[in-house]
C-alpha positions as CSV (number, residue, x, y, z in Angstrom):
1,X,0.0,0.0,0.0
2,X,0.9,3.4,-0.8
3,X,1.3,6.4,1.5
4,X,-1.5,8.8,0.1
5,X,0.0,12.2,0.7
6,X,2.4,11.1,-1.7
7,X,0.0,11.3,-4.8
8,X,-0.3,14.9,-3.9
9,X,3.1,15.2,-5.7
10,X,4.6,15.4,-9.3
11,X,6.6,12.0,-10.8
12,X,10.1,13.9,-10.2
13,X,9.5,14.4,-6.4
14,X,7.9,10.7,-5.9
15,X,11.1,9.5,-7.8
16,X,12.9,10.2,-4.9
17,X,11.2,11.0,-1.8
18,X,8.0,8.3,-2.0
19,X,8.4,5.1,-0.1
20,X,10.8,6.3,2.5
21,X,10.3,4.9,6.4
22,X,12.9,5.9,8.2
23,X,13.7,3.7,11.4
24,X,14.7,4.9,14.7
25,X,18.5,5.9,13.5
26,X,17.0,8.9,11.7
27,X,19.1,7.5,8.3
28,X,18.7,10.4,5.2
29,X,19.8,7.4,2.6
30,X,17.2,4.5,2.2
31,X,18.9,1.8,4.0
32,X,19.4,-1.9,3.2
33,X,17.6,-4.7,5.2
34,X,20.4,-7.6,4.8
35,X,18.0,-10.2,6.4
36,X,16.5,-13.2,5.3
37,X,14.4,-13.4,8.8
38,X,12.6,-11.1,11.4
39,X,12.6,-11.6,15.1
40,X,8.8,-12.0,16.7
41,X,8.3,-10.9,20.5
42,X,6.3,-13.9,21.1
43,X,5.2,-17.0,19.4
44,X,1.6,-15.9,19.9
45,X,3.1,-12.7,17.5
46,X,4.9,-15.0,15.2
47,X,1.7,-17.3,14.4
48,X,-0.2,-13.7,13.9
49,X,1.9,-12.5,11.4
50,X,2.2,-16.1,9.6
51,X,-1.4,-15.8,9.3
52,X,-1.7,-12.4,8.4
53,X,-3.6,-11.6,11.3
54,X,-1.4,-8.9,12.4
55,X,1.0,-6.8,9.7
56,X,4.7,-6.8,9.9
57,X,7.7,-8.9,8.0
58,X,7.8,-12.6,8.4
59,X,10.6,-14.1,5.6
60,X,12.5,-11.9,3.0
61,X,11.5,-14.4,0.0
62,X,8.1,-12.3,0.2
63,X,8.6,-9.0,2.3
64,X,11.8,-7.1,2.9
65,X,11.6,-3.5,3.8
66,X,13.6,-2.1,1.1
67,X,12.2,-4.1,-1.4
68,X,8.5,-2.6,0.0
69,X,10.4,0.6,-0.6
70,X,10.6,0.1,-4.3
71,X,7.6,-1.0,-4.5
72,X,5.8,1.8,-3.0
73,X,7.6,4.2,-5.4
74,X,7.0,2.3,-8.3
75,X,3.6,1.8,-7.8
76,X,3.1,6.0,-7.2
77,X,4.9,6.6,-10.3
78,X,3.0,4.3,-12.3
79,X,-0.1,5.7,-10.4
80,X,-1.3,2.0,-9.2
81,X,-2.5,0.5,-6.3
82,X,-0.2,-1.8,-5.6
83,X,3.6,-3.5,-6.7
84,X,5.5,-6.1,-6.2
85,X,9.4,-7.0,-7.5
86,X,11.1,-9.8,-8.6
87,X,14.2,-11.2,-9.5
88,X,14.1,-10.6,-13.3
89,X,11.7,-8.9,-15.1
90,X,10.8,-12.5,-17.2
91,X,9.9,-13.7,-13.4
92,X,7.6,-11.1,-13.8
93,X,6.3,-12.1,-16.3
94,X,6.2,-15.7,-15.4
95,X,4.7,-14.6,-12.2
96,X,1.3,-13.1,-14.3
97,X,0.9,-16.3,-16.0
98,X,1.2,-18.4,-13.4
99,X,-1.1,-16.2,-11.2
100,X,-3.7,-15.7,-13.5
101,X,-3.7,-18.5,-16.3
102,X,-4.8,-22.0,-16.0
103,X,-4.7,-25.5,-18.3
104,X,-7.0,-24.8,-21.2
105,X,-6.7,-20.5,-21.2
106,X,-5.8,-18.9,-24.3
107,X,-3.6,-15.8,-24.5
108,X,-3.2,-13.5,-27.3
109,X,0.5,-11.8,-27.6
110,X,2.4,-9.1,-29.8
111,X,4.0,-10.8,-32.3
112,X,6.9,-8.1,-31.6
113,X,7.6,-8.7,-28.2
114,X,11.2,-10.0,-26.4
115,X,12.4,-13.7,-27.7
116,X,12.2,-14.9,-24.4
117,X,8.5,-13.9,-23.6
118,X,7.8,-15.6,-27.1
119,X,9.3,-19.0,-25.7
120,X,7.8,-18.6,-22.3
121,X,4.4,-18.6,-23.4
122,X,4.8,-21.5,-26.0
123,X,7.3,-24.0,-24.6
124,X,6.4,-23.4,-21.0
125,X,3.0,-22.6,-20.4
126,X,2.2,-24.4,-23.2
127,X,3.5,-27.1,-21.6
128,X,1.0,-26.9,-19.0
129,X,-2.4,-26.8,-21.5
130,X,-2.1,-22.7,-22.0
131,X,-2.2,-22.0,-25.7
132,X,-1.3,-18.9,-27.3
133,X,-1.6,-16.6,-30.7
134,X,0.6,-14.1,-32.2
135,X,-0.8,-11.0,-33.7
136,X,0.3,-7.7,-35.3
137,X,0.7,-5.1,-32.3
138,X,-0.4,-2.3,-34.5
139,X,-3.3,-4.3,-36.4
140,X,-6.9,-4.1,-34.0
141,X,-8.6,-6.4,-36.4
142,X,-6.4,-8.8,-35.6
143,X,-6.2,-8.7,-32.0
144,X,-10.7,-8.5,-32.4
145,X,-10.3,-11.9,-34.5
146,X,-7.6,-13.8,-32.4
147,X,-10.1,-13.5,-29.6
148,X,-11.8,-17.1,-28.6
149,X,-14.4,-18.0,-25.5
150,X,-11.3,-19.1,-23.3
151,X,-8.8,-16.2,-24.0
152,X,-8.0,-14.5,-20.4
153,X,-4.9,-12.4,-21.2
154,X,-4.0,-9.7,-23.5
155,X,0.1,-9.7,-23.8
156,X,2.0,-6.7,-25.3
157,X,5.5,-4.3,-25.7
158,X,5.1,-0.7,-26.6
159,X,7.1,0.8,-28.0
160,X,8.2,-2.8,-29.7
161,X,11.4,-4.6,-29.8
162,X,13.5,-3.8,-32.1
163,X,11.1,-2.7,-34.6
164,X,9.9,0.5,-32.0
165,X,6.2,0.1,-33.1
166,X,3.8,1.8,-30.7
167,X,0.2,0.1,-29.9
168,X,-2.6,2.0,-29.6
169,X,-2.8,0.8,-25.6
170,X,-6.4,2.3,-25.1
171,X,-8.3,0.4,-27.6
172,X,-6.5,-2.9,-27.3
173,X,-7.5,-2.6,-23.9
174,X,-11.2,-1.2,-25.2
175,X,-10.9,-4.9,-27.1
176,X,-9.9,-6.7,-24.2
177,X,-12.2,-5.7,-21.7
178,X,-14.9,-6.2,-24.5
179,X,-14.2,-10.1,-24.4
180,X,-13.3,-10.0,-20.6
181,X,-10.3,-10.2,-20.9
182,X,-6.9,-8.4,-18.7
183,X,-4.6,-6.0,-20.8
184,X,-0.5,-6.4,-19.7
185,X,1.5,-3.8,-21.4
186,X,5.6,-4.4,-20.5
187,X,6.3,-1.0,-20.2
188,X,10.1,-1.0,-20.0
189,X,11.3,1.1,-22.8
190,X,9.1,4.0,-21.8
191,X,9.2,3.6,-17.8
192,X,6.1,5.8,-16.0
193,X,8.3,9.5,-16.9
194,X,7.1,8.5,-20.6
195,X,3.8,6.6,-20.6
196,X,1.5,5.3,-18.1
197,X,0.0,2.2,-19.5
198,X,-3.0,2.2,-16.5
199,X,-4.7,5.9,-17.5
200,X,-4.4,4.3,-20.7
201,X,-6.7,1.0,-19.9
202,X,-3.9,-1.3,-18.9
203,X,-5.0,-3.8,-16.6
204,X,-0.9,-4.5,-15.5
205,X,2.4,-3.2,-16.1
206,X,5.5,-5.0,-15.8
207,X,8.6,-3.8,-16.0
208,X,12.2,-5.6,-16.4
209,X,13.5,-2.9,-14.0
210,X,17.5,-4.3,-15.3
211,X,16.8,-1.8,-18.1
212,X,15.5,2.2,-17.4
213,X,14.3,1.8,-13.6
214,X,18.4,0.9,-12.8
215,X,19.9,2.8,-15.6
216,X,23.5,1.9,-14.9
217,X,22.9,-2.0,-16.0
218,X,24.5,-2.7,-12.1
219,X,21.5,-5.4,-11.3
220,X,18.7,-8.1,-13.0
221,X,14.8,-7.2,-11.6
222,X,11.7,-7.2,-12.1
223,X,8.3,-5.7,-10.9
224,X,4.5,-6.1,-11.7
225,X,2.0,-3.1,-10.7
226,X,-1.8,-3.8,-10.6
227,X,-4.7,-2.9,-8.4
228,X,-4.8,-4.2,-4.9
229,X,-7.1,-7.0,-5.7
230,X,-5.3,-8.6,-8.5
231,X,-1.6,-7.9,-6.4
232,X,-3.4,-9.5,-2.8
233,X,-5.3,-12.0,-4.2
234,X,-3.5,-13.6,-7.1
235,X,0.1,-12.1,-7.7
236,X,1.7,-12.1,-4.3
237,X,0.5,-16.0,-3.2
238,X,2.7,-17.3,-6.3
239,X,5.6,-14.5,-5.2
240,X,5.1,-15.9,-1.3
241,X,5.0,-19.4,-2.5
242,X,7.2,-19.4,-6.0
243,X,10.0,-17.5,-4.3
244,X,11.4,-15.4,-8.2
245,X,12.2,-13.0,-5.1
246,X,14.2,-9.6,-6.1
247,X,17.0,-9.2,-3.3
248,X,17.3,-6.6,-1.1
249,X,20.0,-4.9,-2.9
250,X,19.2,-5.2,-5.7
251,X,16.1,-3.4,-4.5
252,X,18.4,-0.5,-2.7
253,X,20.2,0.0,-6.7
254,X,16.8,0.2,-8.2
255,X,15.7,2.7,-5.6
256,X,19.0,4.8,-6.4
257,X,18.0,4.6,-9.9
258,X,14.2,5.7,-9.6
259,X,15.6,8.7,-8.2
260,X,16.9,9.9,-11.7
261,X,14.8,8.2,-13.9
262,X,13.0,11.2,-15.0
263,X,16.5,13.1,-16.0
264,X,17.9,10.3,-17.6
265,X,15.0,9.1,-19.8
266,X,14.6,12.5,-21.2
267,X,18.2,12.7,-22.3
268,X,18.3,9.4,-23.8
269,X,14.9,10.3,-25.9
270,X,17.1,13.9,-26.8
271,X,20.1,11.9,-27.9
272,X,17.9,9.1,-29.5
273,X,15.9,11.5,-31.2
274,X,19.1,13.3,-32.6
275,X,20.5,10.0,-33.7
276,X,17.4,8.4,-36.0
277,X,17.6,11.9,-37.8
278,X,20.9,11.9,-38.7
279,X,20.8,7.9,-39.2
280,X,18.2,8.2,-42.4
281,X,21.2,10.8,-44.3
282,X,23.8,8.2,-44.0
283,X,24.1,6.1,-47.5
284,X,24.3,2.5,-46.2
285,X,21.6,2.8,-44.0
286,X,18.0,1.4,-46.3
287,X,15.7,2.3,-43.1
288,X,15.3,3.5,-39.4
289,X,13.0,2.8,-36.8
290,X,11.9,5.3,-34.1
291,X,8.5,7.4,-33.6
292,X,10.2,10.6,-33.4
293,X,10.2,10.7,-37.3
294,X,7.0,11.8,-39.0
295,X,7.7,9.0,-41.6
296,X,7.2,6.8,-39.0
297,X,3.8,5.2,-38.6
298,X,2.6,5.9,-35.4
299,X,4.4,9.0,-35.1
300,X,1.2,10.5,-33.9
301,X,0.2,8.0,-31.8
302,X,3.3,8.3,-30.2
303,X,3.0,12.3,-29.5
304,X,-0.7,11.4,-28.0
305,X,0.4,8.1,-25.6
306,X,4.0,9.5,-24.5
307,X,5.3,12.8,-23.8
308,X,8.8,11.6,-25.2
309,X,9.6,9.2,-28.1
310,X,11.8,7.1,-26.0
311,X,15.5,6.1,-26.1
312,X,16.0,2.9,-28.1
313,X,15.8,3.1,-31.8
314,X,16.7,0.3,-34.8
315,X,17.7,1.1,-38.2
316,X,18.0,-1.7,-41.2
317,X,22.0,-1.7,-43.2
318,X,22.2,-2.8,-46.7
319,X,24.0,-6.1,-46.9
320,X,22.5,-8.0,-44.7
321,X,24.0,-9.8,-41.6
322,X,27.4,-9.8,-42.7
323,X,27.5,-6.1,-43.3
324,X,25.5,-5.3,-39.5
325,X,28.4,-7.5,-38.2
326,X,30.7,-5.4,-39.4
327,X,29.6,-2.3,-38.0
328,X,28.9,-3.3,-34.8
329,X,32.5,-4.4,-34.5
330,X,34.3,-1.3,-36.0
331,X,32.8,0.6,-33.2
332,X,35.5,1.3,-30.4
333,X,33.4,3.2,-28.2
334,X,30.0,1.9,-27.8
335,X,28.8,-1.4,-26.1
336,X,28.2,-4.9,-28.2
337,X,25.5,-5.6,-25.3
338,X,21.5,-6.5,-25.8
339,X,21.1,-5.0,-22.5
340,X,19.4,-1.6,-23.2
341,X,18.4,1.6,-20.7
342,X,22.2,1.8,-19.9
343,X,23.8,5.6,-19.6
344,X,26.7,4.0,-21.8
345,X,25.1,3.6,-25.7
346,X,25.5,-0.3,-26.2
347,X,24.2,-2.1,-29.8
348,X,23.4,-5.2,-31.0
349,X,22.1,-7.2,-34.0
350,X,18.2,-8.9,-32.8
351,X,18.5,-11.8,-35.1
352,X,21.4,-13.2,-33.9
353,X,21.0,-12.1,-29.8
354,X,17.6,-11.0,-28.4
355,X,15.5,-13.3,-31.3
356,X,18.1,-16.0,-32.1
357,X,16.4,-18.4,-30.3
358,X,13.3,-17.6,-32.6
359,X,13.0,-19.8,-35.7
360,X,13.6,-17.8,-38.9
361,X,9.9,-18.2,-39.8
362,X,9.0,-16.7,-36.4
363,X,12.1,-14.0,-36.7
364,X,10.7,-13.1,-40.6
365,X,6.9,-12.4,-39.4
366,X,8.0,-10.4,-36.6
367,X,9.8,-8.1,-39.0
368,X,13.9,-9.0,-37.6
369,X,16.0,-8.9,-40.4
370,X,19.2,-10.2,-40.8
371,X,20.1,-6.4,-41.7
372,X,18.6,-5.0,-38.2
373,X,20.7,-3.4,-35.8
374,X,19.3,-2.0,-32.6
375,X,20.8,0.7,-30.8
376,X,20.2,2.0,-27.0
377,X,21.3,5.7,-27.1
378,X,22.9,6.4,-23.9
379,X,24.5,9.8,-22.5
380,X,27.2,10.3,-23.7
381,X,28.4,12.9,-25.8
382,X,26.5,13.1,-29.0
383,X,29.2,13.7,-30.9
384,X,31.4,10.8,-29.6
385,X,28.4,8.5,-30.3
386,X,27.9,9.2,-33.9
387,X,31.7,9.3,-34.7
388,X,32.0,5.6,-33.3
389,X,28.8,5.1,-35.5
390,X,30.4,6.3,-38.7
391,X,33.4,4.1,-37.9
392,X,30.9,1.1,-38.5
393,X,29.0,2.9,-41.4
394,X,32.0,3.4,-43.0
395,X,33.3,-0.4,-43.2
């Protein structure tokens, strides 16, 4: 639960100020809890707080104080009820499923969404009688026809990745709710200081808070944020009994990062931005990706659902694979990495890292090239960044 005053407040001030409970040392930094258990008065107190009966921590696999801490400020910024963290943002994600789906549920899933979400839903929960359908994330009539009597979850990225299409998040979820169904929108390219999924209709956000939410790529996390009923009821008995628990600090880095999310994202969206313009004047590069250009096709989509077009952007090379390899590896400078949301600009080719586990059937319908490159735009100087570009552009 959230402290209420604290919605009183603008993003920037929640960022770092919400979620704070200071103990009796008077600390001005959030501290870490490096516990795995608590200490009860009694064993009269001890069954109470097993049972719920009473509040207070009983086992850091399912409450920690500074991982309550992040939550709390998460949740504000995202303006939900309720959050809670785990290790990796695909525990997250495994974490909805297995909350909320059961044997013989159908889900219907962005076609552009991260490889690994791809083969969670069809090796894994497939294993376990939950089938799934991939559609276009930008095409409503094929979200309205993928729909059957037993789908229960809506699934989608936006902005995509690496193609950095946006979804129209308020009528999929219009579509959703029409069939009874719950909208998740993974809203880690865009964090809550560009887009909050909920105003939009989201049912639940989760984020892979490795990304954005650290900013430094120091840690692996994850969070979901819902309403209370669908956190207390259904999320947090897998998270209490599952154990994909995020650590405490891990949960202290993340809490340091919130604090200057808002700063960061919009100078990665400013040097991003900068970038995809002067990417479509350079001669061996066919195409690029990113909603701040008016070519693109949700430019205006983008303008209404974010107030920034985000910091990730993916451009397509002539030549192919063999000529993407070869830029990426003249570059001196900037980070071979698939991690993204870093203040260090890192790069990568999708069909060979983030979707190589994709067959090339799968890789061709959700539009990954073996010409793509994706490129993170952190903040370092412009300049710098497009010079160690050109080195590539010019092999």
């Amino acid at each position: 639960m959230t402290e209420k005053k604290w919605q009183e407040y603008g993003l920037e001030t929640q960022a770092i100020r919400a979620g704070v409970h200071r103990t009796h040392e008077d600390e001005h930094s959030v501290p870490i809890f490096m516990t795995s258990s608590y200490v009860f008065k009694s064993a009269e107190e001890a069954a109470m707080r097993f049972t719920g009966q009473i509040p207070g921590n009983v086992y850091s696999r399912f409450n920690n104080p500074t991982v309550r801490q992040f939550q709390e400020r998460l949740a504000l910024m995202e303006q939900g009820e309720s959050c809670l963290a785990f290790a990796s943002g695909m525990a997250a994600i495994m974490a909805i499923g297995m909350s909320l789906l059961k044997a013989g549920d159908h889900v219907v899933c962005s076609r552009s969404v991260f490889g690994n979400t791809v083969l969670l839903f069809q090796n894994y929960f497939g294993k376990f009688g939950v089938s799934v359908d991939f559609v276009n994330l930008t095409d409503l009539a094929e979200w309205q026809a993928a729909i059957k009597p037993n789908t229960r979850l809506f699934f989608l990225e936006t902005p995509s990745n690496p193609l950095i299409e946006i979804a129209d998040i308020r009528k999929i979820a219009d579509i959703a709710h029409a069939a009874d169904c719950l909208l998740v929108v993974d809203n880690c390219f865009c964090t809550p200081v560009l887009q909050k999924p909920l105003l939009l209709g989201a049912d639940i956000i989760v984020h892979s808070a490795t990304k954005y939410l650290d900013g430094q790529g120091r840690c692996v996390g994850g969070a979901v944020v819902a309403s209370n009923e669908l956190i207390e009821k259904s999320i947090y008995p897998y998270l209490r009994t599952g154990g994909a628990t995020m650590s405490a600090f891990n949960a202290w880095i993340f809490l340091a990062g919130l604090e200057t999310l808002a700063v960061r994202m919009r100078a990665h969206c400013e040097n991003a931005n900068h970038l995809a313009h002067w990417l479509v004047e350079q001669d061996f590069v066919a195409s690029v990706n990113y909603p701040g250009l008016t070519t693109h096709p949700q430019h205006e989509l983008a303008k209404q659902q974010q107030t920034h077009f985000g910091g990730v952007l993916s451009f397509e090379l002539v030549g192919g694979k063999e000529q993407a390899w070869r830029m990426i590896d003249a570059t001196q400078m900037i980070s071979i990495t698939a991690n993204l949301g870093d203040v260090k600009t890192t790069i990568t080719h999708p069909a060979t890292t983030t979707h190589g586990r994709l067959s090339p059937e799968a890789r061709a319908l959700a539009g990954i090239s073996d010409g793509l490159v994706r490129i993170s735009a952190g903040l370092e100087d412009l300049e710098d960044i497009k010079l160690d570009l050109l080195r590539g552009l010019s092999r």
